[in-house]
C-alpha positions as CSV (number, residue, x, y, z in Angstrom):
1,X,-4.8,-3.7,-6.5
2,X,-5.9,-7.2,-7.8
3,X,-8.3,-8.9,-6.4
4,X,-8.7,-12.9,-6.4
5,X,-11.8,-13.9,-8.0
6,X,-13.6,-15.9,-5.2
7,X,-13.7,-19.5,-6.3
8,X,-9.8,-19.0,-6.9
9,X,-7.4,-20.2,-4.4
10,X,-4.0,-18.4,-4.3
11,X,-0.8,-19.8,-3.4
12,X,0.3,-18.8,-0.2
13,X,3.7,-17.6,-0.9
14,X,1.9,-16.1,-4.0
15,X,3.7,-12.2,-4.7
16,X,0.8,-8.9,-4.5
17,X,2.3,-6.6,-6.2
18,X,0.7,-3.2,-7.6
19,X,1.0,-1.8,-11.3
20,X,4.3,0.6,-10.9
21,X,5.7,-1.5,-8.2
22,X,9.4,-2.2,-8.4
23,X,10.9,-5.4,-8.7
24,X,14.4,-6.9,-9.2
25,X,15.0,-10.7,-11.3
26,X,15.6,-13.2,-9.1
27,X,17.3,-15.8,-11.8
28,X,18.7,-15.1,-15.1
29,X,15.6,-14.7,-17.7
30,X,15.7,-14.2,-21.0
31,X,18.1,-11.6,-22.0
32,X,17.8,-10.4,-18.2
33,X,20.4,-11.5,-15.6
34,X,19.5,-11.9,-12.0
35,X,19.7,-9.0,-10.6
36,X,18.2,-6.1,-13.1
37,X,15.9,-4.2,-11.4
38,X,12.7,-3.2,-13.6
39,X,8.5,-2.1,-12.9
40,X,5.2,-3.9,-12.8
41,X,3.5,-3.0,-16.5
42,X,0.4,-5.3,-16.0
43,X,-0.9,-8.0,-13.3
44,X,-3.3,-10.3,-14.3
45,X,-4.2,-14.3,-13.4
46,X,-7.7,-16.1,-12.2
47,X,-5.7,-18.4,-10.1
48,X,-2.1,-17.8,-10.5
49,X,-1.4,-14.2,-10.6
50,X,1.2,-13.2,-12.7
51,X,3.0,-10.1,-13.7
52,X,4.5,-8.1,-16.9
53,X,7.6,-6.3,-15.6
54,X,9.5,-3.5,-17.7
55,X,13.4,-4.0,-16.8
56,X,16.0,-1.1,-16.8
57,X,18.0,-2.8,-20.0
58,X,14.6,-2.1,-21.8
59,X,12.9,-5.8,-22.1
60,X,9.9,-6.6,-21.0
61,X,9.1,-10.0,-20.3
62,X,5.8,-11.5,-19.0
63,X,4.2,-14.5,-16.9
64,X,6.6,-14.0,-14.4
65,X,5.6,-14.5,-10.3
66,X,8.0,-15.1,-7.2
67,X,9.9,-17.5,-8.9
68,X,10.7,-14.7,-11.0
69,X,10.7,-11.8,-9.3
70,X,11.0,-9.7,-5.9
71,X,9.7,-7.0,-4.4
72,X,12.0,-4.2,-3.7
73,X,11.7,-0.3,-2.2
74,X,8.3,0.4,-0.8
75,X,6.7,-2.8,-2.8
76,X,9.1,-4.7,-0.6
77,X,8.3,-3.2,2.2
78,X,4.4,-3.3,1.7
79,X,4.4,-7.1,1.1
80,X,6.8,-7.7,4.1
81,X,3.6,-5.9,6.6
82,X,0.7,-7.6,4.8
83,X,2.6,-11.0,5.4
84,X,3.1,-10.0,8.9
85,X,-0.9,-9.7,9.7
86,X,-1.9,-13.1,8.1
């Protein structure tokens, strides 16, 4: 799980997703229409955390966050329940 470093200050809507999460493309990215569902390679970021995500038509793109992206399957739920408690 990442952790923010503690002079960063993360967005608020900002996505915490886990390596081996699933996600699903939000908007049409490069050579990935909305829609394609893929898996969390890498997270990384100081202050804007940002993931590498493998998608099921076999490209992997990276720097992508919740513009990007969504949670789906137990990611989704997970991030739905730690929203709830803030």
């Amino acid at each position: 799980m990442w952790k923010p470093h503690a002079l960063a200050k993360p967005h608020p809507d900002q996505l915490d997703l886990r390596l081996r999460d699933t996600v699903v493309a939000t908007v049409d990215l490069a050579d990935v229409p909305a829609g394609t569902n893929g898996r969390v390679m890498l997270a990384n970021g100081f202050n804007w955390q940002r993931y590498r995500v493998q998608f099921t038509n076999g490209v992997e793109l990276g720097d992508l966050d919740g513009r990007h992206i969504a949670p789906t399957g137990r990611a989704a739920k997970r991030v739905r329940k730690a929203a709830s408690r803030r």
